[in-house]
Structures are given as structure tokens and as C-alpha cells.
MARKEGU-637145 format. One record per residue: residue number from 1; chain; x, y, z of N, C-alpha, C in turn. Coordinates in nm, 4 decimals. Example, Ala and Ser with C-alpha at 12.3 -4.5 7.8 and 13.67 -1.06 7.14 Angstrom:
BEGIN
atom i 1	ch A	n.x 1.3190	n.y -0.5690	n.z 0.7800	ca.x 1.2300	ca.y -0.4500	ca.z 0.7800	c.x 1.3200	c.y -0.3300	c.z 0.7800
atom i 2	ch A	n.x 1.2850	n.y -0.2250	n.z 0.7080	ca.x 1.3670	ca.y -0.1060	ca.z 0.7140	c.x 1.2900	c.y 0.0030	c.z 0.7870
//
This chain:
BEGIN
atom i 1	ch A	n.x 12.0533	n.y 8.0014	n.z 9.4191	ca.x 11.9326	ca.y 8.0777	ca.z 9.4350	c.x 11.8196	c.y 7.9815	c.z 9.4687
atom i 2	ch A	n.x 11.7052	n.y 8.0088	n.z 9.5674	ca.x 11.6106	ca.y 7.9730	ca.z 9.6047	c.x 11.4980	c.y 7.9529	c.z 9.5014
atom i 3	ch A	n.x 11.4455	n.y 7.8462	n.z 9.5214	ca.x 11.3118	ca.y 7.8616	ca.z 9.4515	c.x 11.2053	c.y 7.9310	c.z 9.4515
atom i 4	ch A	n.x 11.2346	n.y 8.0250	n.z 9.5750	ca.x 11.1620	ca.y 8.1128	ca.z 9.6561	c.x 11.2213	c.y 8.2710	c.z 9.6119
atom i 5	ch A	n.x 11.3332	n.y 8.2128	n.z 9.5652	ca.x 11.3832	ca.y 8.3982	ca.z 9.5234	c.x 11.3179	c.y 8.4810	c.z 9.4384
atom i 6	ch A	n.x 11.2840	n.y 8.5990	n.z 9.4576	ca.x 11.2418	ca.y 8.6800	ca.z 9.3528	c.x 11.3439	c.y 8.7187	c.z 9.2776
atom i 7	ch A	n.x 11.3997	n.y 8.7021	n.z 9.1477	ca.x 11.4466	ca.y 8.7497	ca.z 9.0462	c.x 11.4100	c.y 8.9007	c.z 9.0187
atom i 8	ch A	n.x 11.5191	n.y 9.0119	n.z 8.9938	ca.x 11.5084	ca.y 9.1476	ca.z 8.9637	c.x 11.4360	c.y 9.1175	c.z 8.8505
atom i 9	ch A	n.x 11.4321	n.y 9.0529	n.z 8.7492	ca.x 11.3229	ca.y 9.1122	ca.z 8.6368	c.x 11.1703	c.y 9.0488	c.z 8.6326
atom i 10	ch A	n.x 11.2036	n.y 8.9419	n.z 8.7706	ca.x 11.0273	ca.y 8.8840	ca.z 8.8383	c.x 10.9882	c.y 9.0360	c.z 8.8797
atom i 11	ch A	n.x 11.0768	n.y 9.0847	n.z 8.9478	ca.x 11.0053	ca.y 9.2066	ca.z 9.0509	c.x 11.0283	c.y 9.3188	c.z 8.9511
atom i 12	ch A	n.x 11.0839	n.y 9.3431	n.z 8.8621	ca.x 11.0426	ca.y 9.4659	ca.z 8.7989	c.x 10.9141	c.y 9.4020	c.z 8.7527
atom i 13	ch A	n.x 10.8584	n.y 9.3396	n.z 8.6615	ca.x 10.7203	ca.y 9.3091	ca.z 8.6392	c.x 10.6173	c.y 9.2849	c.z 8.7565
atom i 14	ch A	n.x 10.6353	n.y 9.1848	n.z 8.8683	ca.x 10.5645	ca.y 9.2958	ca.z 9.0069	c.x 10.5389	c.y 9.3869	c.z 9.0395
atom i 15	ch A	n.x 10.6161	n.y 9.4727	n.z 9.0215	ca.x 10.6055	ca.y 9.6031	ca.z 9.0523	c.x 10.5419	c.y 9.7357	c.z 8.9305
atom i 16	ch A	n.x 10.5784	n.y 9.6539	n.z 8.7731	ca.x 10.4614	ca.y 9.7140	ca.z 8.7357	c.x 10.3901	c.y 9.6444	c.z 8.6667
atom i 17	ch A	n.x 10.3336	n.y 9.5421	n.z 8.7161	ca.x 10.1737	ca.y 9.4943	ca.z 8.7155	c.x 10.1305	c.y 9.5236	c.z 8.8305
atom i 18	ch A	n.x 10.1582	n.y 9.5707	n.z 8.9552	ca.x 10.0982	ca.y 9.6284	ca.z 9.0634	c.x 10.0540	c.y 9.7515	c.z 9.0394
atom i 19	ch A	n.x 10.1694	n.y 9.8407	n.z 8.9414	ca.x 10.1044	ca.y 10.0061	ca.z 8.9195	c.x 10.0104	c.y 9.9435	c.z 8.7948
atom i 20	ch A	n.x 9.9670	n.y 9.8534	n.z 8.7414	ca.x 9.9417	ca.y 9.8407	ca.z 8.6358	c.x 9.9600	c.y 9.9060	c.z 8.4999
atom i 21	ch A	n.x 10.0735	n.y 9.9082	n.z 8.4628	ca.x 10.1187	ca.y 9.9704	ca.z 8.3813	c.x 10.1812	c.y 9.8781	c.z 8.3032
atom i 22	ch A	n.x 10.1459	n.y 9.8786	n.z 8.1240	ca.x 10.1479	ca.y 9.7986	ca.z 8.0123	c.x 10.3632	c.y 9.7297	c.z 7.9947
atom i 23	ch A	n.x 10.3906	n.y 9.6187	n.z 7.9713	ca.x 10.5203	ca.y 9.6403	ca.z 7.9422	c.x 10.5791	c.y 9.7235	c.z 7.8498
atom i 24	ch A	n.x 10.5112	n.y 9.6900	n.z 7.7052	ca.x 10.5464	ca.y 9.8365	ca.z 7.6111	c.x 10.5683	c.y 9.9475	c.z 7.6431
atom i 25	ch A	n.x 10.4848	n.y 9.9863	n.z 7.7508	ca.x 10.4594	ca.y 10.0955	ca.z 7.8098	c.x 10.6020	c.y 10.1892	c.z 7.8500
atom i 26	ch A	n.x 10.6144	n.y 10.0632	n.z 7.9774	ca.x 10.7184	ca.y 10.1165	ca.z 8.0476	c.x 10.8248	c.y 10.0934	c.z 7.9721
atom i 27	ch A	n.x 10.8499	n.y 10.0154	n.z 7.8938	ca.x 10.9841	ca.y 10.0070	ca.z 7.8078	c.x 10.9945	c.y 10.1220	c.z 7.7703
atom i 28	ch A	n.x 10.8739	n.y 10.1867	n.z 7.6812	ca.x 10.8664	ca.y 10.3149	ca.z 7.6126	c.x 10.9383	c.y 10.4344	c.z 7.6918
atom i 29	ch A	n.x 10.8518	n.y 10.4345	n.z 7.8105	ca.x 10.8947	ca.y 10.5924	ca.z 7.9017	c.x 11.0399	c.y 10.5238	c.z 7.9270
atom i 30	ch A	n.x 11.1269	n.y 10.4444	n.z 7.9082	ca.x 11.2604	ca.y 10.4051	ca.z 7.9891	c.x 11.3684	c.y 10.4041	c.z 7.8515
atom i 31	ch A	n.x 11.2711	n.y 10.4351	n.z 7.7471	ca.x 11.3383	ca.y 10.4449	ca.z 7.6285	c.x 11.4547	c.y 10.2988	c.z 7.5889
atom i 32	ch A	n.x 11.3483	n.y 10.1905	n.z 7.6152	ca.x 11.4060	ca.y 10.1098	ca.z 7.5638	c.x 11.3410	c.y 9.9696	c.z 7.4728
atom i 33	ch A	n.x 11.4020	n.y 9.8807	n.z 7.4358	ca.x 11.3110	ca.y 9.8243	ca.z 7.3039	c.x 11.2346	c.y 9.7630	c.z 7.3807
atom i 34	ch A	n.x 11.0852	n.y 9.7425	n.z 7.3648	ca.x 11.0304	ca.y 9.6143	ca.z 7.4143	c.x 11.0425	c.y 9.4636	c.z 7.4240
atom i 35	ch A	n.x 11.0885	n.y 9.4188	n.z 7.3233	ca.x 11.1843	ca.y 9.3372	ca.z 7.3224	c.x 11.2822	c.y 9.2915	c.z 7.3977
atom i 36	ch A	n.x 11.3550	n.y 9.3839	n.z 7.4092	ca.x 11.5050	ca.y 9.3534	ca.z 7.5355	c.x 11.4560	c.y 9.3858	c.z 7.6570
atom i 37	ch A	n.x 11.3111	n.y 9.4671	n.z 7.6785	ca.x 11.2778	ca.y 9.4916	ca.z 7.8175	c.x 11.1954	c.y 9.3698	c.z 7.8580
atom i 38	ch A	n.x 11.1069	n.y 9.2774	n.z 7.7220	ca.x 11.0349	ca.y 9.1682	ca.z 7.7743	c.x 11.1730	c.y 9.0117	c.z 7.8152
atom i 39	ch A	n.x 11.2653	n.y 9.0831	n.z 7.7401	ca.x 11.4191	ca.y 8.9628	ca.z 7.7992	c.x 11.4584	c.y 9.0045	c.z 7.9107
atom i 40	ch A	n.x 11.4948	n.y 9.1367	n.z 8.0013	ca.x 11.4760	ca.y 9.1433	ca.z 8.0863	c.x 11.3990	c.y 9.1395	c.z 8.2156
atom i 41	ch A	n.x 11.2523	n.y 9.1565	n.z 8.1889	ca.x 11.1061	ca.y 9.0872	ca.z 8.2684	c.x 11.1974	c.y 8.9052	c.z 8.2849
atom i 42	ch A	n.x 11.2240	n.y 8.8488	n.z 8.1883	ca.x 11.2380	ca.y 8.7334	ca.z 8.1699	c.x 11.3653	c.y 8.6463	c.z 8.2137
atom i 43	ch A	n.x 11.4683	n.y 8.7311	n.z 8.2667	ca.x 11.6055	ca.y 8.7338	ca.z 8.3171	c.x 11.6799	c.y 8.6671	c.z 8.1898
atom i 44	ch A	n.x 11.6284	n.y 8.7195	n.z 8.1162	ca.x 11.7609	ca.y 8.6298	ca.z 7.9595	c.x 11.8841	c.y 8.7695	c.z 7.9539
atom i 45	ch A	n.x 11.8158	n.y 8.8518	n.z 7.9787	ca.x 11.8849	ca.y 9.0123	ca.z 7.9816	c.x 11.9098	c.y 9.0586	c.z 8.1321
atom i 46	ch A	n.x 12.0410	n.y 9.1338	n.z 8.1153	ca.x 12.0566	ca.y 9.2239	ca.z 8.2783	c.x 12.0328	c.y 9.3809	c.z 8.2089
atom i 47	ch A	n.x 12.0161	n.y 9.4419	n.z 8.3179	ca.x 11.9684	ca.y 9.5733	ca.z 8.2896	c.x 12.1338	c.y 9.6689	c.z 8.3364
atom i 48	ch A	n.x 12.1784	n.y 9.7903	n.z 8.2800	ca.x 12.2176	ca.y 9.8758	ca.z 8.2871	c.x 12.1986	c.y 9.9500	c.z 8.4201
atom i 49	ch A	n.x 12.2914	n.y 10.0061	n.z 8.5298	ca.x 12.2198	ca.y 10.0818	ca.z 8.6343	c.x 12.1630	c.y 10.1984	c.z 8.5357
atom i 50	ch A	n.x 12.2023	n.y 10.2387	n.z 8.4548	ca.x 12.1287	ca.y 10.3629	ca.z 8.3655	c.x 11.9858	c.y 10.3328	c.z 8.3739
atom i 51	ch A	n.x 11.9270	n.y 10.1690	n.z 8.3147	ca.x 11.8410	ca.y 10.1503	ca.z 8.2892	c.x 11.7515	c.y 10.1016	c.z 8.3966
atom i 52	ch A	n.x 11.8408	n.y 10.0897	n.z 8.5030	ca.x 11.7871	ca.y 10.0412	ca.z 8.6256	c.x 11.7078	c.y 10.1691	c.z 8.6413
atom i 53	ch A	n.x 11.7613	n.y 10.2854	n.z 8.6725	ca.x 11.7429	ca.y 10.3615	ca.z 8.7404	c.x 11.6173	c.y 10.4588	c.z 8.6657
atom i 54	ch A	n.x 11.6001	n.y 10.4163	n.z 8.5551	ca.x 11.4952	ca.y 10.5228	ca.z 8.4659	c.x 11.3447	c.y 10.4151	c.z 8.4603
atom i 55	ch A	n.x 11.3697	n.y 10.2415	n.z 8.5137	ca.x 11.2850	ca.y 10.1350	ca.z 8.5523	c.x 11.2248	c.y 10.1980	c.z 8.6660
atom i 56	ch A	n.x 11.2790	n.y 10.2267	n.z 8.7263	ca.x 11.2892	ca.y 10.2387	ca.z 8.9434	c.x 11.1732	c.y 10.3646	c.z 8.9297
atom i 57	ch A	n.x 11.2579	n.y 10.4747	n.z 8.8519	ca.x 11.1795	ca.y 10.5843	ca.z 8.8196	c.x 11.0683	c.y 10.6234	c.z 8.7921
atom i 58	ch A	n.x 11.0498	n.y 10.5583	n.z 8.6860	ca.x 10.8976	ca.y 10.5284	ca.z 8.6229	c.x 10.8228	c.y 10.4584	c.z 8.6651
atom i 59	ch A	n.x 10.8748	n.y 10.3734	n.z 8.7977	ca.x 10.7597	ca.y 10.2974	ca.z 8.8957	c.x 10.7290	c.y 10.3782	c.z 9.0294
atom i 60	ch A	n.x 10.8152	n.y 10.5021	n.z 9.0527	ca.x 10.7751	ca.y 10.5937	ca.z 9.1311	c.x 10.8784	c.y 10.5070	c.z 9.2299
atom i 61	ch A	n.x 10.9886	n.y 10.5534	n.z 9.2555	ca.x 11.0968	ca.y 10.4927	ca.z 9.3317	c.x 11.2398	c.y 10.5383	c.z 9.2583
atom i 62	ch A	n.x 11.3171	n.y 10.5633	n.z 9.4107	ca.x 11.4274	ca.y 10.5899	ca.z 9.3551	c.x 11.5093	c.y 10.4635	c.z 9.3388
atom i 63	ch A	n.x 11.6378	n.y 10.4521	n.z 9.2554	ca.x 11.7343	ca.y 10.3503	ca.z 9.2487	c.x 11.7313	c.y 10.2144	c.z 9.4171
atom i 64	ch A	n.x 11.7635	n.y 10.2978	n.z 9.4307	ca.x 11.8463	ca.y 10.2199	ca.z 9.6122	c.x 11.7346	c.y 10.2047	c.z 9.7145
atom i 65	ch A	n.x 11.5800	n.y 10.2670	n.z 9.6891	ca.x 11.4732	ca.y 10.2042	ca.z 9.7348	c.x 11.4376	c.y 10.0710	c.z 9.6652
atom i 66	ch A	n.x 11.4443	n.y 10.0806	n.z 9.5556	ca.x 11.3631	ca.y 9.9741	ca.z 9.4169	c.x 11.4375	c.y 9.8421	c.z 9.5107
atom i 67	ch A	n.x 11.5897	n.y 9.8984	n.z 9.4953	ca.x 11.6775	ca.y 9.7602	ca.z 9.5203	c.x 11.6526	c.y 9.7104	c.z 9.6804
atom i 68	ch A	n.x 11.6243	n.y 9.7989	n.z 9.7699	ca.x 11.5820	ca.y 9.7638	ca.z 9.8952	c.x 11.4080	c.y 9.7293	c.z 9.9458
atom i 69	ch A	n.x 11.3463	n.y 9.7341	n.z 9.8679	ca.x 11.2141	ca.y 9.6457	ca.z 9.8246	c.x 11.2629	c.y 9.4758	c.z 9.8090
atom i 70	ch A	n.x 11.2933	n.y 9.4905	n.z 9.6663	ca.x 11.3675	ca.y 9.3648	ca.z 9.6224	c.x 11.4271	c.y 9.3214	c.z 9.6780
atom i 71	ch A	n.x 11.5034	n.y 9.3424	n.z 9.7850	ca.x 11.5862	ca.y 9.2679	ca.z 9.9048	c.x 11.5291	c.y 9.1836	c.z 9.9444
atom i 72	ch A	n.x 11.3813	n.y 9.2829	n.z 10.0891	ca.x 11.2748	ca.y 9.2613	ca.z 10.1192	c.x 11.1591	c.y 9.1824	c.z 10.0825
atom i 73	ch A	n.x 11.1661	n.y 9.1786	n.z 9.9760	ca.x 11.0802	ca.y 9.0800	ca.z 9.8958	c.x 11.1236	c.y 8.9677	c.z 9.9493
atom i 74	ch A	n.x 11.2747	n.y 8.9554	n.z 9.8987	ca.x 11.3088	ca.y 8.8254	ca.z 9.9024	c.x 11.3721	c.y 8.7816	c.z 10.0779
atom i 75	ch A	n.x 11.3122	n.y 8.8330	n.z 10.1159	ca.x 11.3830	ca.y 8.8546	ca.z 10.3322	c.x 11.2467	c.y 8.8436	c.z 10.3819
atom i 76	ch A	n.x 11.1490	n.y 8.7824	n.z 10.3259	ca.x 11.0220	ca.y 8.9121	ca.z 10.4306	c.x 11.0288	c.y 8.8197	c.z 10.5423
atom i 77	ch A	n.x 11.0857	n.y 8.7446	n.z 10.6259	ca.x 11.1326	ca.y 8.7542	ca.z 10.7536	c.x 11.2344	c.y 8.8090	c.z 10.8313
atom i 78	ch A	n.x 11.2945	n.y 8.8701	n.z 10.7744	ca.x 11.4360	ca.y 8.9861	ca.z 10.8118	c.x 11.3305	c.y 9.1074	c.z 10.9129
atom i 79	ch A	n.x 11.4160	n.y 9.1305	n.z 11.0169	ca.x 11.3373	ca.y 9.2291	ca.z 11.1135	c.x 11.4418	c.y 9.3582	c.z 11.0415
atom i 80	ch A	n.x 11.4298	n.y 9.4700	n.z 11.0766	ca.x 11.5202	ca.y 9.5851	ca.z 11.0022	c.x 11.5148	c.y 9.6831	c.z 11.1172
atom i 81	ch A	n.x 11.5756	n.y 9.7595	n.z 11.1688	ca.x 11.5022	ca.y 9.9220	ca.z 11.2364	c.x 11.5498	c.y 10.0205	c.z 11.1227
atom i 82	ch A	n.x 11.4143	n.y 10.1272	n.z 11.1421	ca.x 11.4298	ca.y 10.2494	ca.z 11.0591	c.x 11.5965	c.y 10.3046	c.z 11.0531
atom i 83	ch A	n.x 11.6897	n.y 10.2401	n.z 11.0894	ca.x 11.8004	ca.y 10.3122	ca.z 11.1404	c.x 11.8938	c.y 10.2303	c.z 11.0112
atom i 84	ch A	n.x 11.8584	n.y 10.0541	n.z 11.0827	ca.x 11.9671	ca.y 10.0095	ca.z 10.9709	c.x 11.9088	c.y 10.0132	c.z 10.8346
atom i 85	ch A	n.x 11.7315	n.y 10.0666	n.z 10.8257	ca.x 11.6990	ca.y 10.0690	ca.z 10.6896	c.x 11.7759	c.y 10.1383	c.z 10.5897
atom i 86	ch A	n.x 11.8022	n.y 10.3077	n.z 10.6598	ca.x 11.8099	ca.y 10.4186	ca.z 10.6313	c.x 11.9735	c.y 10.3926	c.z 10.5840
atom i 87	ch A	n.x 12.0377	n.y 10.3637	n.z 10.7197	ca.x 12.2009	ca.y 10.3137	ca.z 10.6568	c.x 12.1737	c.y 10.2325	c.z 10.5464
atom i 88	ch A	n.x 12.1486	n.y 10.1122	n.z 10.5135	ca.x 12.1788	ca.y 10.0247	ca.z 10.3725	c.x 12.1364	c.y 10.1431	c.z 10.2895
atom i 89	ch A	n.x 12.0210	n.y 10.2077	n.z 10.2502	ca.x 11.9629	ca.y 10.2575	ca.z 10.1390	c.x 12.1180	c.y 10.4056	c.z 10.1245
atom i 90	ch A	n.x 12.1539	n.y 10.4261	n.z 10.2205	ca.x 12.2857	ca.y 10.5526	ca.z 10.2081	c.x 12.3854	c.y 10.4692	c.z 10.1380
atom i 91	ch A	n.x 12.4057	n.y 10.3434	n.z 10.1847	ca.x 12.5098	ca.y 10.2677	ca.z 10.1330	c.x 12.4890	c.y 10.2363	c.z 9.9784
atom i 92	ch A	n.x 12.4009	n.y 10.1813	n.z 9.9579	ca.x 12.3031	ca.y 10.1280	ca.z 9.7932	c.x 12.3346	c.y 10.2913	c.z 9.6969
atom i 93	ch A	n.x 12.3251	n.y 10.4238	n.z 9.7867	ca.x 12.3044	ca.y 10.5256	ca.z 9.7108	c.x 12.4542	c.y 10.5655	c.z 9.6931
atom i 94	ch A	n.x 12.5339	n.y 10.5047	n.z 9.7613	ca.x 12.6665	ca.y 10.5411	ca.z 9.7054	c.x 12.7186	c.y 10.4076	c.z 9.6283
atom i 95	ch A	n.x 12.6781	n.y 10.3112	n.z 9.6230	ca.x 12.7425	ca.y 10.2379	ca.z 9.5155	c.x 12.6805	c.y 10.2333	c.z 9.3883
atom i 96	ch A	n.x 12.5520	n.y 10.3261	n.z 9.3677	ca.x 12.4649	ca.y 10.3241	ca.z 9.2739	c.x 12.5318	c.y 10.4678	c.z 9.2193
atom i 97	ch A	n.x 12.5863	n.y 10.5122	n.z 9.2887	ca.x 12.6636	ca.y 10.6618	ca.z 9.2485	c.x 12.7715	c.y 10.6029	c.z 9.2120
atom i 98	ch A	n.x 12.8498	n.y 10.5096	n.z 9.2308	ca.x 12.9982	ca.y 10.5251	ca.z 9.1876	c.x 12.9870	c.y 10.4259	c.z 9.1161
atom i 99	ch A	n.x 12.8858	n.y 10.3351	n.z 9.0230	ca.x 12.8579	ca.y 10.2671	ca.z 8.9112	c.x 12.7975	c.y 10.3415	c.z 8.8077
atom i 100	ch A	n.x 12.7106	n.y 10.4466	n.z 8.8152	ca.x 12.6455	ca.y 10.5079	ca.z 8.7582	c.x 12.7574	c.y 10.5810	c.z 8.6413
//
């Protein structure tokens, strides 16, 4: 990994210190401890797609967008067309379905 990589639990806290919304907070609405959600902010913890997906949620995003942000984040020189966007995020939504 890059020194440059965004880490999923860098960018879940990106994403809500951008909505500005408290960590307690969102642990709370995701129904999970603050604690294990500030180890996950922190990558000591991996998250659950369960828990992925109720994170994603509560930041106003579905599953397989959240994760195609976070791609992006970490690509932002990757060119994309609306076409192959649309395919990955179909693809993300069926492996997020058959983990789920």
C-alpha cells in the first residue's frame, strides 16, 4: 500500500467529517460501540459488510457507491466513462449481495 492510499476507515472518517457528523454519533445510528467504530476510523478493526453497509447509509450512500468513491479517492487520475462507472458499481452490487 501507498503512502498515498486512503485507508477505508481514513475515508469513512472523511466522509463523515465532511457531513460533519460526530463519531459517537454515527457509531450510534449504525448501532455500534464507539469504541470498535473509533478502531475502525483507525484500521485496528475491519468492518462487517452488515456494518459497512448501515456506515455507507448513514452517510447518504449506498454500499457499492461508498466503495466506488473510495476507489476514486485513491485513482483520482483514473479517467472512467459513465458506462464503465455504472458496470463496476452493478458488479460491487452483486458481490456486496452475495457477501451480505
Amino acid at each position: 500500500m501507498s503512502s498515498n492510499t486512503v485507508t477505508l476507515g481514513k475515508f469513512i472518517r472523511f466522509k463523515r467529517e465532511e457531513k460533519k457528523i460526530l463519531q459517537q454519533d454515527l457509531a450510534k445510528r449504525c448501532d455500534c460501540n464507539p469504541c470498535y467504530f473509533s478502531s475502525l476510523e483507525n484500521n485496528k478493526k475491519t468492518a462487517s459488510i452488515k456494518l459497512l453497509k448501515k456506515v455507507s447509509k448513514n452517510l447518504g450512500y449506498e454500499l457499492e457507491e461508498f466503495l466506488m468513491l473510495w476507489f476514486l479517492k485513491n485513482n483520482p487520475n483514473k479517467k472512467f466513462s459513465k458506462e464503465s462507472f455504472l458496470g463496476a458499481k452493478a458488479v460491487l452490487k452483486e458481490i456486496v449481495s452475495y457477501l451480505a
